[in-house]
N, C-alpha and C positions, 0 to 999 in steps of 0.2 A: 702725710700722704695727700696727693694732691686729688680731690673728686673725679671722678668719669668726666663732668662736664666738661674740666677746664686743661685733661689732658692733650696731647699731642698725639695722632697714633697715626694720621697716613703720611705718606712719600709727598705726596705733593702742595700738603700745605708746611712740611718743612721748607721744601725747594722757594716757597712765597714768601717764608720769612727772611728768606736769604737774601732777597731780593729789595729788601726795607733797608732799613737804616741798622748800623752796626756800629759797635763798641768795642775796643778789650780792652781787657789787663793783663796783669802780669797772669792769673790761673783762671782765666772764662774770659773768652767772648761772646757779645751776646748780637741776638737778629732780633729785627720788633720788624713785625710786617702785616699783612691784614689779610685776611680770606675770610669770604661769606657778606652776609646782611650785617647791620649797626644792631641787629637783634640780639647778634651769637655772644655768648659770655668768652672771655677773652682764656685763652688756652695755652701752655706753657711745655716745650718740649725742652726734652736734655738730649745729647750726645757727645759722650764719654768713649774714647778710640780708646785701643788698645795700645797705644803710645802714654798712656797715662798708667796704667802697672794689670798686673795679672788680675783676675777677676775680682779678688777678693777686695784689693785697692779703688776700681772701678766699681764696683757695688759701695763701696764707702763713699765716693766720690759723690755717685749718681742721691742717695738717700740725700746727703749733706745739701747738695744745693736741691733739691724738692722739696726741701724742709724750708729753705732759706727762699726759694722764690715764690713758696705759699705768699710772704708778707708782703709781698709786690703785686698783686692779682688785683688789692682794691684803686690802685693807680694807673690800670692798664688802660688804654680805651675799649669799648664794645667792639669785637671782632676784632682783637689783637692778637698777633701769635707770635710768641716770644720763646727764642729756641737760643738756649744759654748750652754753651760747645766748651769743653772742661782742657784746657792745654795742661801738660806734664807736670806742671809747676803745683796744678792743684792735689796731685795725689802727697804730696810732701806740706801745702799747707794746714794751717792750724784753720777752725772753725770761723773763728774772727775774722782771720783775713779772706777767706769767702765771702763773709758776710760784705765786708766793706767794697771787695771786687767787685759784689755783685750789685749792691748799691750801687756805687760810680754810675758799672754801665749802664743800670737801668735808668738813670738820670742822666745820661747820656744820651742817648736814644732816646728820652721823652721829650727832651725841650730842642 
């Protein structure tokens, strides 16, 4: 689970990370974009449509990469917002290959 701090929770610092630099794969893509001061600890949103399967698939989804983009938090910069967006393809992969997707793009978007 990811801390309070480093959550995603309003409307418009999603729309800011949309607005950064972007990645996909085959099951995520991902936004790195920046709001606030070089102070803010760096924050991590999901969004899982309902094009990806019925709730119960989409809760599977959503857990999965929160779990997987904890390990990317100490790479982010100060006041990074990182909004990883889950396409159809994730509700049918395996763990690993999230893991790797989500690698990729996060090393996409940083360098």
């Amino acid at each position: 689970m990811l801390s309070p701090d480093h959550r995603l929770t309003d409307a418009d610092s999603f729309r800011a990370a949309t607005r950064g630099r972007r990645s996909g794969s085959r099951t995520v893509v991902v936004h790195l974009g920046s709001v606030g001061g070089d102070d803010a600890p760096p924050r991590i949103g999901m969004v899982v449509s309902k094009a990806v399967g019925n709730a119960v698939v989409r809760n599977r989804v959503k857990r999965r990469l929160r779990h997987l983009a904890r390990e990317h938090l100490a790479v982010l910069p100060g006041s990074a917002v990182l909004v990883v967006r889950a396409l159809p393809a994730a509700a049918t992969s395996s763990y690993d290959e999230l893991r790797s997707d989500l690698a990729l793009c996060v090393d996409r978007v940083l360098s």
